[in-house]
C-alpha positions as CSV (number, residue, x, y, z in Angstrom):
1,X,224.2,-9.2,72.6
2,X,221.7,-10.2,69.5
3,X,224.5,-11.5,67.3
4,X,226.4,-13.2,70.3
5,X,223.3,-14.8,72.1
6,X,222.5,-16.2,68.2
7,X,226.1,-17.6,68.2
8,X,226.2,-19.3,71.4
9,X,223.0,-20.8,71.2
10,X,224.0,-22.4,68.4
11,X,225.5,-25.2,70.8
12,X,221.7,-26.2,71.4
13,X,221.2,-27.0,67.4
14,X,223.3,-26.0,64.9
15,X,221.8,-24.3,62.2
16,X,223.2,-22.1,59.0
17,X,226.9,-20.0,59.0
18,X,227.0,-19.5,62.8
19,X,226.3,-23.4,63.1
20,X,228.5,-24.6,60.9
21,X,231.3,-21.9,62.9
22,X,230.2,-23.7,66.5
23,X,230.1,-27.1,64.9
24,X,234.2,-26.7,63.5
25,X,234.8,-25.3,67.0
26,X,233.2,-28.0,69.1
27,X,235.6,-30.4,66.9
28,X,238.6,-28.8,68.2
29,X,237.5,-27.3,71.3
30,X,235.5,-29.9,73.2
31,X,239.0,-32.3,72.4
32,X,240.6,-32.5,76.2
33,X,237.6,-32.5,77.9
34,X,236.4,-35.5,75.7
35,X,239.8,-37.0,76.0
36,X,239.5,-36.6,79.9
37,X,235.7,-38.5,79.1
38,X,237.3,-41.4,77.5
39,X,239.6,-42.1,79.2
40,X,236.7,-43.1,82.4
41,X,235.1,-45.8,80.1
42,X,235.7,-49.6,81.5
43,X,238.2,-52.1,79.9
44,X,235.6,-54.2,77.2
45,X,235.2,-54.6,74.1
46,X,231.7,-53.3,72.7
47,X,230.5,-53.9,69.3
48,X,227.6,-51.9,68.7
49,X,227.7,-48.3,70.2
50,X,225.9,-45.0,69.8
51,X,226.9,-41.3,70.0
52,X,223.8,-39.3,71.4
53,X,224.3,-35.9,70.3
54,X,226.9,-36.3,68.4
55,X,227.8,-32.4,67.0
56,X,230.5,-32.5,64.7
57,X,231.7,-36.3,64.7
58,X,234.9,-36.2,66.6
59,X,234.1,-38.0,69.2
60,X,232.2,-40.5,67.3
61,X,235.7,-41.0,65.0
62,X,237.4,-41.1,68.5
63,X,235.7,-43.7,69.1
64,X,235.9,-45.7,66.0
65,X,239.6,-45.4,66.4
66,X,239.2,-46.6,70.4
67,X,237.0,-50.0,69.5
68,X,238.9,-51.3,66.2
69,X,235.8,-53.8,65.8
70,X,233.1,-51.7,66.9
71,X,230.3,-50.1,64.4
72,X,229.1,-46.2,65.6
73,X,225.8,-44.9,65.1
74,X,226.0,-41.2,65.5
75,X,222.9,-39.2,66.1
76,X,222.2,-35.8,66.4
77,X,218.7,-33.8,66.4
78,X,220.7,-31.1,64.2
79,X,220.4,-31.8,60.4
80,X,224.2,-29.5,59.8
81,X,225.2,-31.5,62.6
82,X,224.5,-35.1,61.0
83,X,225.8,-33.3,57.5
84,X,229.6,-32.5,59.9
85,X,230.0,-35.4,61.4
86,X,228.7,-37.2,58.1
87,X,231.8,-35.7,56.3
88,X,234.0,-36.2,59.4
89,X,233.5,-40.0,59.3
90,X,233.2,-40.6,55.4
91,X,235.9,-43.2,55.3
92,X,234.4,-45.0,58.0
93,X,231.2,-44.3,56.7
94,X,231.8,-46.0,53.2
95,X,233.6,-48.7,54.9
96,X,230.3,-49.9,56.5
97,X,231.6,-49.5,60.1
98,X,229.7,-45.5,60.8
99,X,226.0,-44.6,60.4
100,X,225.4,-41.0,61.4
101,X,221.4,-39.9,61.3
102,X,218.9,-37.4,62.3
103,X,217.4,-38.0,65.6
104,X,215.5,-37.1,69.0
105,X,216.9,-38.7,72.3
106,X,213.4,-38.2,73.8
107,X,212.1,-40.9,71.1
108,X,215.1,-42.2,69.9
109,X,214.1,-44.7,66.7
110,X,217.2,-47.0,67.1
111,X,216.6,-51.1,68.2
112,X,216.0,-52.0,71.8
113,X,218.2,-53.9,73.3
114,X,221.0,-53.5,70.4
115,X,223.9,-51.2,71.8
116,X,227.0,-52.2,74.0
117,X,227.7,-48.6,74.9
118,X,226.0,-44.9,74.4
119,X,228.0,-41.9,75.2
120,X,226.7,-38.2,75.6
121,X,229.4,-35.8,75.4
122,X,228.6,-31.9,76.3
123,X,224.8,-32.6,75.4
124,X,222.2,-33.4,78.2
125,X,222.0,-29.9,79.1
126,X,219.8,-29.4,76.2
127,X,217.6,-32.9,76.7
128,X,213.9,-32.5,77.5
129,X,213.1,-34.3,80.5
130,X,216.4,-36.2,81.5
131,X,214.7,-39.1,82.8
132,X,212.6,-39.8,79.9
133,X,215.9,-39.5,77.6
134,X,217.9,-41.4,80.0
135,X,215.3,-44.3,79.6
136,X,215.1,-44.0,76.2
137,X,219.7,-44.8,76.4
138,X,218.6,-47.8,78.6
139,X,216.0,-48.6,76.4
140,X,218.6,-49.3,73.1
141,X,221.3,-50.7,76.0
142,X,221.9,-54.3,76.1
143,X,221.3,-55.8,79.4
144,X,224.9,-54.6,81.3
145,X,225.5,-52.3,78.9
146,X,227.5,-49.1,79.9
147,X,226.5,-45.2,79.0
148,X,228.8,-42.5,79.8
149,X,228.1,-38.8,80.5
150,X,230.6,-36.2,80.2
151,X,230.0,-32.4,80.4
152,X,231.8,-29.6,80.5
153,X,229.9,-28.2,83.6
154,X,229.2,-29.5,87.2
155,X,226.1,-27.6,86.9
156,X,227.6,-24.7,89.5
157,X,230.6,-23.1,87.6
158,X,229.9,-19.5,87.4
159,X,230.5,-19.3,83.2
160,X,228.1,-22.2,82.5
161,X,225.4,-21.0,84.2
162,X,225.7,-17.6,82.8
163,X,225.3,-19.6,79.5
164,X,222.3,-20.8,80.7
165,X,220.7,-17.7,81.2
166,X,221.6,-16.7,77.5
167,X,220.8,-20.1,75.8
168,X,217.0,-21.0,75.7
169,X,216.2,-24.6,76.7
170,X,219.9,-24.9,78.5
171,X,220.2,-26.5,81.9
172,X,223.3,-27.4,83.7
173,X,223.3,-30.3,85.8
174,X,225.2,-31.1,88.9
175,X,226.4,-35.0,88.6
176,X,224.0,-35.5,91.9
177,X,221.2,-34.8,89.7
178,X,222.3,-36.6,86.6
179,X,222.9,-39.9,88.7
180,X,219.1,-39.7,90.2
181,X,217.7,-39.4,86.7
182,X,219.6,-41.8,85.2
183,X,218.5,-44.7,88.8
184,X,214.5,-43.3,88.3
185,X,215.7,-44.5,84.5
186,X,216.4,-47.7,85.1
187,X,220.4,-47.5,85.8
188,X,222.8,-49.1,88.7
189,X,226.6,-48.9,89.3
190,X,226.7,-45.6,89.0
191,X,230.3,-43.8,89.3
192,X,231.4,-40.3,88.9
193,X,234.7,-38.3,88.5
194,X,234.8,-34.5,88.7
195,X,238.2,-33.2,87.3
196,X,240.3,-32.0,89.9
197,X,241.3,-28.5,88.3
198,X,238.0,-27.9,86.0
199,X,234.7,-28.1,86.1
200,X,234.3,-30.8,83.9
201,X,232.6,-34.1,85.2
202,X,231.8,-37.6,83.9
203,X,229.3,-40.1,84.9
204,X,229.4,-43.4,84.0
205,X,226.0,-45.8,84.8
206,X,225.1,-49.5,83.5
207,X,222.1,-51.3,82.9
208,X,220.7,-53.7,85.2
């Protein structure tokens, strides 16, 4: 259990040989489920968005390939993580359009009032305190800006919450629960989706 509880927990911050193992898998493995995430965002054209927790970079590339004209500033509190996804995006990186950095989403050091969008794939489960975080997303949101949610658990699937027992600081959320942190944070038009065959959700808010 030592050597598998060390691996799995590695999902919470990537750190060393095992990290670097999770981060290569979350790439590949985490790819439908984000898909299925993308594919809830609304018809606009953003700008400026952020990737809160961004692991490996995919989804930040994913992104940059979604928005043609948008810029992505991917953050992650994992120093291997920001090093991945750093070396994921380095053609958008030295063509000015990616920024990738260390950071915390409970005190996030990015502008107020500057992003169009902020997506959190497969990463609030590890958040502390979701409606501080969640006011820290608004907090960086322009005024009507979107920020989308998508996990791999509805926070009562029997595997992730035997993850939970494993993982310290884990904690699987049912989208009831994310949408009442993210109103207390400062949110409105909140929708969500569950997938009809997994239990995958998303949850897509604005901000007033």
């Amino acid at each position: 259990m030592g050597l598998y509880k060390n691996f799995v927990s590695q999902t919470r911050k990537p750190e060393g040989k095992l990290g670097k193992m999770m981060l290569n898998g979350m790439n590949s493995g985490h790819a439908k489920m984000a898909d299925w995430g993308f594919s809830h965002l609304p018809d606009f054209t953003p700008a400026e968005i952020t990737d809160l927790g961004c692991g490996g970079g995919r989804n930040a590339g994913e992104l940059l390939k979604k928005y043609p004209r948008a810029n992505v500033t991917a953050i992650d509190y994992s120093d291997l993580s920001v090093e991945t996804a750093k070396d994921y995006n380095k053609s958008e990186i030295a063509s000015g359009r990616c920024i990738v950095m260390q950071g915390d989403v409970s005190d996030l050091k990015l502008p107020a009032g500057k992003f169009d969008l902020a997506t959190a794939f497969e990463t609030v489960y590890f958040w502390p305190g979701l409606e501080k975080c969640f006011a820290q997303v608004c907090k960086v949101l322009k005024p009507s800006g979107y920020f989308m949610i998508c996990n791999e658990s509805d926070g009562t699937d029997t595997a992730s919450l035997k993850y939970e027992k494993i993982i310290d600081g884990m904690k699987c959320h049912t989208a009831e629960e994310l949408k009442q942190a993210l109103i207390a944070a400062g949110f409105i038009d909140i929708q969500t989706d569950h997938h009809p065959s997994k239990p995958w959700i998303t949850v897509l808010a604005r901000k007033a």
